[in-house]
VEXKERO-249472 format. One record per residue: x, y, z of N, C-alpha, C in turn; residue number from 0; residue in three letters. Coordinates in nm, 2 decimals. Last residue first. Example, Ala and Ser with C-alpha at 12.3 -4.5 7.8 and 13.67 -1.06 7.14 Angstrom:
<recs>
     nxx     nyy     nzz    caxx    cayy    cazz     cxx     cyy     czz    k    r
    1.28   -0.22    0.71    1.37   -0.11    0.71    1.29    0.00    0.79    1  SER
    1.32   -0.57    0.78    1.23   -0.45    0.78    1.32   -0.33    0.78    0  ALA
</recs>
This chain:
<recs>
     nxx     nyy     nzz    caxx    cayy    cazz     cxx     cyy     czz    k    r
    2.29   -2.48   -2.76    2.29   -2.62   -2.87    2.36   -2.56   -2.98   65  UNK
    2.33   -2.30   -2.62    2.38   -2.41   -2.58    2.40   -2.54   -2.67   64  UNK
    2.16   -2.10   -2.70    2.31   -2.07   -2.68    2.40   -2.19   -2.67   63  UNK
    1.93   -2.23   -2.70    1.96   -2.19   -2.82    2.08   -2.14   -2.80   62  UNK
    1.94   -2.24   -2.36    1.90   -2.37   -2.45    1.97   -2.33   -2.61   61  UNK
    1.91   -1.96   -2.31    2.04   -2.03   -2.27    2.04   -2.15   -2.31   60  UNK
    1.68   -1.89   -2.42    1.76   -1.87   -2.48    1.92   -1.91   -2.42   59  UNK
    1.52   -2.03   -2.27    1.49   -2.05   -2.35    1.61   -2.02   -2.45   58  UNK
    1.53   -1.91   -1.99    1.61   -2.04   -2.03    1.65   -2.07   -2.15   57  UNK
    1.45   -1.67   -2.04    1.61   -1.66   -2.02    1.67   -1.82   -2.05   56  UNK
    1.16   -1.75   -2.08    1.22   -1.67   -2.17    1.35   -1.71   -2.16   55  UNK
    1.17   -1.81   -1.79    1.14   -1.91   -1.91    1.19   -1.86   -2.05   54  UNK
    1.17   -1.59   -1.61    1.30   -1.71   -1.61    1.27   -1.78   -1.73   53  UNK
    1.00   -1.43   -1.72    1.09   -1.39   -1.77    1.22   -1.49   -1.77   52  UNK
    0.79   -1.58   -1.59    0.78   -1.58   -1.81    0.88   -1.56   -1.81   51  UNK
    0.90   -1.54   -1.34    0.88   -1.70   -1.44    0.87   -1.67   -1.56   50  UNK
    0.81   -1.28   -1.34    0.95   -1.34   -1.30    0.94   -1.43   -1.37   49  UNK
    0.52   -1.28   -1.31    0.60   -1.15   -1.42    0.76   -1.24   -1.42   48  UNK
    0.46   -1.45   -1.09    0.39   -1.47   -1.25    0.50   -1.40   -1.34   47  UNK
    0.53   -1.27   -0.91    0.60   -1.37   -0.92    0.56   -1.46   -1.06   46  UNK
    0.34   -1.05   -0.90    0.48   -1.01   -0.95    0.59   -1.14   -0.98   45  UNK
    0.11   -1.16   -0.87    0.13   -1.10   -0.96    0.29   -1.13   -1.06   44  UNK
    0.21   -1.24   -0.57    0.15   -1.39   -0.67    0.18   -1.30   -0.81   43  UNK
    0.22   -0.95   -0.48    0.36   -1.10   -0.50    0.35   -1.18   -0.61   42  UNK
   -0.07   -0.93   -0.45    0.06   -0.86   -0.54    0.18   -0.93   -0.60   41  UNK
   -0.16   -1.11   -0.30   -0.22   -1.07   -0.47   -0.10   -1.02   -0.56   40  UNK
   -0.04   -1.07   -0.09   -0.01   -1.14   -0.18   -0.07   -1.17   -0.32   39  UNK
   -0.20   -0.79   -0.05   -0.02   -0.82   -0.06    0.00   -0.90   -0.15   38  UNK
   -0.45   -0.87   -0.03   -0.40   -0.77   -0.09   -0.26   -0.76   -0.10   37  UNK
   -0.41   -1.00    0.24   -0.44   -1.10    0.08   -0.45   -1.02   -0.06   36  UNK
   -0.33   -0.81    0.39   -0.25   -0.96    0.38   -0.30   -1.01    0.23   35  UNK
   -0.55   -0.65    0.43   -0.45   -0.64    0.35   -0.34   -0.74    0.34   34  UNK
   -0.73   -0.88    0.50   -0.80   -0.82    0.36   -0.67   -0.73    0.31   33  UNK
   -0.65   -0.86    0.75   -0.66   -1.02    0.65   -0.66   -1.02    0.53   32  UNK
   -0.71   -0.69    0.87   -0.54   -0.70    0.86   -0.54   -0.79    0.76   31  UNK
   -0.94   -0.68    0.88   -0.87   -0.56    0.77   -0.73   -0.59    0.78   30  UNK
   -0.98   -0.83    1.08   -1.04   -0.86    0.95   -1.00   -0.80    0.85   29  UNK
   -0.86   -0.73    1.27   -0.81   -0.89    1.23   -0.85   -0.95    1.09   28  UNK
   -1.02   -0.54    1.37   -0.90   -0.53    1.33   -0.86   -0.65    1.24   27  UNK
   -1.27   -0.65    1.43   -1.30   -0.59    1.28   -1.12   -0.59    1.26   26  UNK
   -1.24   -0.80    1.61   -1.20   -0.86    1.52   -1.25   -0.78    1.37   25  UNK
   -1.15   -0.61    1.79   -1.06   -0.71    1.79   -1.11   -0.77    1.67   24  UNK
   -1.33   -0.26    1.69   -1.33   -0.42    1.80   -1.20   -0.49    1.73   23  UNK
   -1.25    0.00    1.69   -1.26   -0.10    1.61   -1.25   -0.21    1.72   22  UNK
   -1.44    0.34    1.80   -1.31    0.22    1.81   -1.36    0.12    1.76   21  UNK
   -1.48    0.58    1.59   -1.55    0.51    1.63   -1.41    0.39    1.65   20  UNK
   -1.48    0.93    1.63   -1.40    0.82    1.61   -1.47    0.70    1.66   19  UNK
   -1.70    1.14    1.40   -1.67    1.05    1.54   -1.60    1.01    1.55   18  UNK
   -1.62    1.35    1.18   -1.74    1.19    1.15   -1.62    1.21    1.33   17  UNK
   -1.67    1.71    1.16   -1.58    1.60    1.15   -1.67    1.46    1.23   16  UNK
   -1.91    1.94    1.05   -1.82    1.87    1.18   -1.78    1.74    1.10   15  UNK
   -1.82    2.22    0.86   -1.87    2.06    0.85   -1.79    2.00    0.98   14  UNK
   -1.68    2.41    0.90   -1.86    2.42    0.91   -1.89    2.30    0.92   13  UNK
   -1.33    2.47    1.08   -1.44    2.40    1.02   -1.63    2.41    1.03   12  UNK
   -1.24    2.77    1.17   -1.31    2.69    1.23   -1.39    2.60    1.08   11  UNK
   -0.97    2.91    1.00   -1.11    2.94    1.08   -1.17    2.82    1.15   10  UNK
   -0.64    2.90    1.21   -0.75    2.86    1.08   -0.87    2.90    1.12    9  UNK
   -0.52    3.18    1.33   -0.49    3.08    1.39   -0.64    3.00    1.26    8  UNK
   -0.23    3.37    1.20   -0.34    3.32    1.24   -0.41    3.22    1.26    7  UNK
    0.06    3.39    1.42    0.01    3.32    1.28   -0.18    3.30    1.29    6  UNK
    0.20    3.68    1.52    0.12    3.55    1.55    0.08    3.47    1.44    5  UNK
    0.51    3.79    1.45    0.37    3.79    1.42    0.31    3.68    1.45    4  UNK
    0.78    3.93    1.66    0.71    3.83    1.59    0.54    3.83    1.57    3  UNK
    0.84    4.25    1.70    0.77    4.17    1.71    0.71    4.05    1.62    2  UNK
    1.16    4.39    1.56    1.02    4.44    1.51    0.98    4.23    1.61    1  UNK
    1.36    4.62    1.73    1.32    4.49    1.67    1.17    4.48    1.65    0  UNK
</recs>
């Protein structure tokens, strides 16, 4: 039987990698805020896209109806 091969193991990065710097309580709270209002940016978007389309559908349930 032929011996599994080791995998080599990566070279070694040249560029050192940035620190981990810990986030205080309210840098957290702040980026949770900024994707919260990022969300609803979205929704608000998507719920704009909805209404033209309910108003459209009405529009033609009115011309069906008369």
């Amino acid at each position: 039987m032929n011996a599994p091969k080791t995998p080599d193991k990566p070279a070694p990065d040249t560029t050192a990698r940035k620190a981990w710097v810990p986030k205080t309580p309210v840098d957290v709270v702040l980026e949770q805020i900024g994707k919260q209002e990022k969300r609803v940016a979205g929704l608000q978007k998507e719920l704009d896209t909805e209404k033209v389309l309910l108003g459209k559908l009405q529009k033609a349930k009115a011309a069906l109806e008369a």
